[in-house]
Z-matrix of the N, CA and C atoms (Angstrom, degrees):
N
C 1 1.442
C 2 1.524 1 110.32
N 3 1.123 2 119.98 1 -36.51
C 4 1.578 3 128.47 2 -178.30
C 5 1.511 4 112.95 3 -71.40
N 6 1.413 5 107.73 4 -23.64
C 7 1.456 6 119.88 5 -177.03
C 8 1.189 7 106.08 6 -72.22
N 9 1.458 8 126.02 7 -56.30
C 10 1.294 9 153.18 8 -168.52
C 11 1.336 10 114.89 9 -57.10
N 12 1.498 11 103.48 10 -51.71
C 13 2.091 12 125.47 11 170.91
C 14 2.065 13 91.90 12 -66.77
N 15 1.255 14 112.84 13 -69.14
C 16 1.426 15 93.52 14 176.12
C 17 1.527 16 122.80 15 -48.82
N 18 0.540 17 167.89 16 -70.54
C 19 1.698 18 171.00 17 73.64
C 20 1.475 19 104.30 18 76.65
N 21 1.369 20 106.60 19 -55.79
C 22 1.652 21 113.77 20 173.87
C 23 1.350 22 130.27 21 -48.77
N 24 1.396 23 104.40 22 -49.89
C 25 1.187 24 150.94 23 -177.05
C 26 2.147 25 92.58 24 -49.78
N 27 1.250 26 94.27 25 -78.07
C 28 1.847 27 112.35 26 -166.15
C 29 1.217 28 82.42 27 -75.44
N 30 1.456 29 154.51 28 1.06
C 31 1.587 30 114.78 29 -177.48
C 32 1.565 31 104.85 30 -96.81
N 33 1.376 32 111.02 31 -178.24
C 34 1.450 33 109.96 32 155.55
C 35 1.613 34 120.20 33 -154.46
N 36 1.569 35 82.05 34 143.40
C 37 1.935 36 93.86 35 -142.77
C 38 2.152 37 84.00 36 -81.85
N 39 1.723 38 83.33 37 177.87
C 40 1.494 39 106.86 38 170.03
C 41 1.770 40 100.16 39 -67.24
N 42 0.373 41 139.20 40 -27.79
C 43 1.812 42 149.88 41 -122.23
C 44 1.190 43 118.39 42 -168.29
N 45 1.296 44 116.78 43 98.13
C 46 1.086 45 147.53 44 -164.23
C 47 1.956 46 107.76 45 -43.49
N 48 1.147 47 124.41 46 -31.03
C 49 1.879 48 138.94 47 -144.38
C 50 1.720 49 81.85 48 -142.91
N 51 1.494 50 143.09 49 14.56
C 52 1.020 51 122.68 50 156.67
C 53 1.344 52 118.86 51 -88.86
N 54 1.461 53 118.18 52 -16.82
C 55 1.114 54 120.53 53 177.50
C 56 1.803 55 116.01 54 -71.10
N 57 1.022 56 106.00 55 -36.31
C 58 1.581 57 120.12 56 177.25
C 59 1.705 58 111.31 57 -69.19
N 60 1.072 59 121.84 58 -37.51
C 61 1.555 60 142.46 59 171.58
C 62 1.654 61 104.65 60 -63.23
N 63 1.302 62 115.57 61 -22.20
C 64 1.665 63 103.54 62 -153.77
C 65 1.851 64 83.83 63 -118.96
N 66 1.470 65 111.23 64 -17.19
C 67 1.672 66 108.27 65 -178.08
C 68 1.610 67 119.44 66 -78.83
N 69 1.934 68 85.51 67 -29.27
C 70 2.083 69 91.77 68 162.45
C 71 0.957 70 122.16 69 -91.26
N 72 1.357 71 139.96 70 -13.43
C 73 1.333 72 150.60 71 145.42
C 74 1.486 73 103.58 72 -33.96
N 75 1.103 74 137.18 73 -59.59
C 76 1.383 75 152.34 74 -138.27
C 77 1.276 76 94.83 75 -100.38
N 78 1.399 77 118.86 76 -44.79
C 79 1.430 78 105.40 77 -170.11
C 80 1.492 79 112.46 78 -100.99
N 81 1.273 80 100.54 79 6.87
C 82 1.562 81 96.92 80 -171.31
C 83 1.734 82 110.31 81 -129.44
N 84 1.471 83 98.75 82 -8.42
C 85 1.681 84 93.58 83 148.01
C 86 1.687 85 87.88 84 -141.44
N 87 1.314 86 100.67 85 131.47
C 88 1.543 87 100.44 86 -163.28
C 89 1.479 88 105.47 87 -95.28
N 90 1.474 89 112.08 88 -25.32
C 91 1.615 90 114.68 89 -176.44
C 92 1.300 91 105.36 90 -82.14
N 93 1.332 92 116.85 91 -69.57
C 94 1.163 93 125.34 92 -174.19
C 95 1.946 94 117.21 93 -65.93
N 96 1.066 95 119.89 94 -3.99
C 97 1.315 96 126.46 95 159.74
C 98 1.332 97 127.35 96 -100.91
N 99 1.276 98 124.53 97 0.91
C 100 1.143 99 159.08 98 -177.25
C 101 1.226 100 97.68 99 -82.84
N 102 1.489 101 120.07 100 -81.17
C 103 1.172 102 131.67 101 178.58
C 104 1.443 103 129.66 102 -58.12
N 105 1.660 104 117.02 103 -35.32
C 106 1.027 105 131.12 104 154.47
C 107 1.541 106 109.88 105 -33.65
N 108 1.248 107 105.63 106 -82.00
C 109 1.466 108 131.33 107 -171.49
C 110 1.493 109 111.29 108 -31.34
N 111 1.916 110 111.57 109 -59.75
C 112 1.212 111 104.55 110 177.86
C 113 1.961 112 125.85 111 -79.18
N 114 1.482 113 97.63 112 1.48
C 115 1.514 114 95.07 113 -164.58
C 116 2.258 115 89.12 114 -102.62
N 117 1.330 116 100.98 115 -36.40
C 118 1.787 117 102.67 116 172.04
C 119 1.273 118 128.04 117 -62.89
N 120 1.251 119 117.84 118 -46.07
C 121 1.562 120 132.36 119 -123.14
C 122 1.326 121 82.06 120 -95.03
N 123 1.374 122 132.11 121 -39.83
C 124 1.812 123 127.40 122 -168.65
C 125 1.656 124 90.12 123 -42.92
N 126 1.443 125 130.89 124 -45.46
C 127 1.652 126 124.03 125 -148.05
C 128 1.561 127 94.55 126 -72.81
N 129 1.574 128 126.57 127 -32.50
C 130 1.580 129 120.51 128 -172.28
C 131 1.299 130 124.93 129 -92.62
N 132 1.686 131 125.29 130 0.32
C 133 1.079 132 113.56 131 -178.40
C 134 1.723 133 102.13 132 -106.29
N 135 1.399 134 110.07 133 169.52
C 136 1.423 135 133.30 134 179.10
C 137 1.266 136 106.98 135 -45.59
N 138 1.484 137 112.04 136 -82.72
C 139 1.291 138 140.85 137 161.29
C 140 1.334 139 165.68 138 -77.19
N 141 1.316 140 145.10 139 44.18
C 142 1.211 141 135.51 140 -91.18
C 143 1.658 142 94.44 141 -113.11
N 144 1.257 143 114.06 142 159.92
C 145 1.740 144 94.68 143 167.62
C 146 0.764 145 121.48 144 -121.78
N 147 1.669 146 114.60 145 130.81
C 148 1.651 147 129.20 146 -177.85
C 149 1.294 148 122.14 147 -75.68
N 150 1.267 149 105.14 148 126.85
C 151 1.843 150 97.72 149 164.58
C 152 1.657 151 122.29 150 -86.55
N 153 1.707 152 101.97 151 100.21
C 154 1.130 153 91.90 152 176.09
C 155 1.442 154 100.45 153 -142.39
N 156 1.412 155 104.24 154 129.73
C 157 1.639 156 124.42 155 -140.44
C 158 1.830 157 87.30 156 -100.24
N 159 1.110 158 119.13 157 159.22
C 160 1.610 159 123.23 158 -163.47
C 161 1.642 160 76.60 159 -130.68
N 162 1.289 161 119.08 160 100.22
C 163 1.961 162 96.55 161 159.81
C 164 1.548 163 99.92 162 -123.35
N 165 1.158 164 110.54 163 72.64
C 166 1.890 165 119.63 164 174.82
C 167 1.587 166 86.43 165 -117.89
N 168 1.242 167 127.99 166 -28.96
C 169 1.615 168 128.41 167 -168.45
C 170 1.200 169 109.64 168 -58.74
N 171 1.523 170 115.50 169 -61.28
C 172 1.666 171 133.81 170 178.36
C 173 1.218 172 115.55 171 -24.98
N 174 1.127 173 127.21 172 123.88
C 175 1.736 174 104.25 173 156.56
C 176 1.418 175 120.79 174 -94.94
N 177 1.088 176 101.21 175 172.23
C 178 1.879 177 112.28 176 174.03
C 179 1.075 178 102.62 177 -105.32
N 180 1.564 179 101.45 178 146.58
C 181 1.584 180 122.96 179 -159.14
C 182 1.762 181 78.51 180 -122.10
N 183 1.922 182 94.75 181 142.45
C 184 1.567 183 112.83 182 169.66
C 185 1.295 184 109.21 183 -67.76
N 186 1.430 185 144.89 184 126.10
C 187 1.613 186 129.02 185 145.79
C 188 1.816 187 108.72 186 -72.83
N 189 1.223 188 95.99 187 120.99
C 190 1.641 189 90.39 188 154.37
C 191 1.678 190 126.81 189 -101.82
């Protein structure tokens, strides 16, 4: 639930009053808006953020 309220918080929706709609949702059925929130909400915001991890940068270290 804390994930979800953080997350809410930094995103930004299509729609100005979706953000307010999805914060009583959340707090007022906390499981089931919870889940809502993180399995819906990708379709209403602007921007969403992807995890996509770059590990070509890293190098490899020799073991001897």
């Amino acid at each position: 639930m804390i994930y979800a309220l953080v997350d809410l918080i930094r995103s930004d929706f299509r729609e100005h009053h979706m953000k307010l709609i999805w914060a009583l949702i959340i707090l007022f059925i906390p499981y089931i808006g919870t889940f809502l929130y993180l399995s819906v909400s990708r379709r209403t915001k602007n921007n969403f953020r992807k995890f996509t991890p770059d590990f070509s940068s890293h190098s490899t270290q020799n073991t001897k």
